[in-house]
N, C-alpha and C positions, 0 to 999 in steps of 0.2 A: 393308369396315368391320367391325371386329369389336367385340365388348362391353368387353374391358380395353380398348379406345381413349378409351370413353366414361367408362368408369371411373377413367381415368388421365386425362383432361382434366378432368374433374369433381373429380378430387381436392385441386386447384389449388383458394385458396381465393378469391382475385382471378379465378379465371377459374370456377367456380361462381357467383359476386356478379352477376360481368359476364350470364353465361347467366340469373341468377333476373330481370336487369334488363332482357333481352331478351324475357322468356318475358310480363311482364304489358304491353311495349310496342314496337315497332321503335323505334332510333335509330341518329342517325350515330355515327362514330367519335368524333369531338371532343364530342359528348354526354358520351357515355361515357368518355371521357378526364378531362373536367371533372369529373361526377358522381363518379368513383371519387379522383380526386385521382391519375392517371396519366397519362405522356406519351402523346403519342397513339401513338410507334411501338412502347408497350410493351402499349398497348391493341392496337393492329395484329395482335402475334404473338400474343396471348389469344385473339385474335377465331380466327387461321388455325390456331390448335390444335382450338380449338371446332368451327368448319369441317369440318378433316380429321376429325373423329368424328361428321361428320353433325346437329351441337347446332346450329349454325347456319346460314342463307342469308343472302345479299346481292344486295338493287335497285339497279343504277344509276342515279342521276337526275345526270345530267350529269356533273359532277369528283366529286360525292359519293356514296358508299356507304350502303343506309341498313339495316342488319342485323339481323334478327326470331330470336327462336327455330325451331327445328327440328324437330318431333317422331320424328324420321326416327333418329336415334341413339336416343333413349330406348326408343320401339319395340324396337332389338337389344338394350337393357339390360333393358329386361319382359321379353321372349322366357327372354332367359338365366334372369333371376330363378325365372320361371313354369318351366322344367326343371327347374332345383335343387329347388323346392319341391315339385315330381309326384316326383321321387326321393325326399325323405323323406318323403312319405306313404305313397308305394309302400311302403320300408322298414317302416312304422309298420303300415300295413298287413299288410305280412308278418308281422308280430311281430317285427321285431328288434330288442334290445333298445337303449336310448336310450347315447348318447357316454359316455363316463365321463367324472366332472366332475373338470374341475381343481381341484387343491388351491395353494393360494398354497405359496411357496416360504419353508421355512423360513428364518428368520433365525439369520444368525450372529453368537455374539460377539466382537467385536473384541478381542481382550488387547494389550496396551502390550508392545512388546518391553521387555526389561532393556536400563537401560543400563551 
């Protein structure tokens, strides 16, 4: 598992909603199908994206699934975050000097061809 996994599952705005609606309680699939206004096999593939980047688990109780947040992915996303962050302090540290800021991009004027 790595951290654009979680990055890239998380960026999904139906499959962030589904994870934030995981994170404060478990539910089944068809919960969460109902609650988000989604078929359950489109909630299915949200969930097994979720999954593969470690944001989610799942209990079997009998035919049903019943799916919790994960802190297991996030974990590799802090990690990452927490490097970036020791790098520009380091930098900051060192004296170097800060990014050069962007400037917006000039605009241009349109002229009307001749006709």
């Amino acid at each position: 598992m790595a951290y654009a996994e979680v990055l890239s599952a998380l960026a999904d705005p139906t499959r962030r909603g589904l994870y934030e609606r995981l994170a404060r309680r478990p539910h089944r699939v068809g919960e969460l199908a109902r609650l988000a206004r989604l078929s359950q096999p489109s909630v299915s593939q949200h969930l097994r994206v979720l999954s593969d980047a470690a944001l989610v688990t799942h209990e079997r109780d009998g035919t049903r699934r019943h799916y919790r947040a994960s802190r297991a992915g996030l974990d590799e996303l802090r990690t990452y975050l927490e490097s970036m962050w020791d790098d520009v302090l380091a930098a900051y540290a060192a004296g170097d000097p800060a990014p050069p800021k962007k400037t917006a991009p000039k605009k241009t004027q349109m002229t009307r061809a001749p006709r």
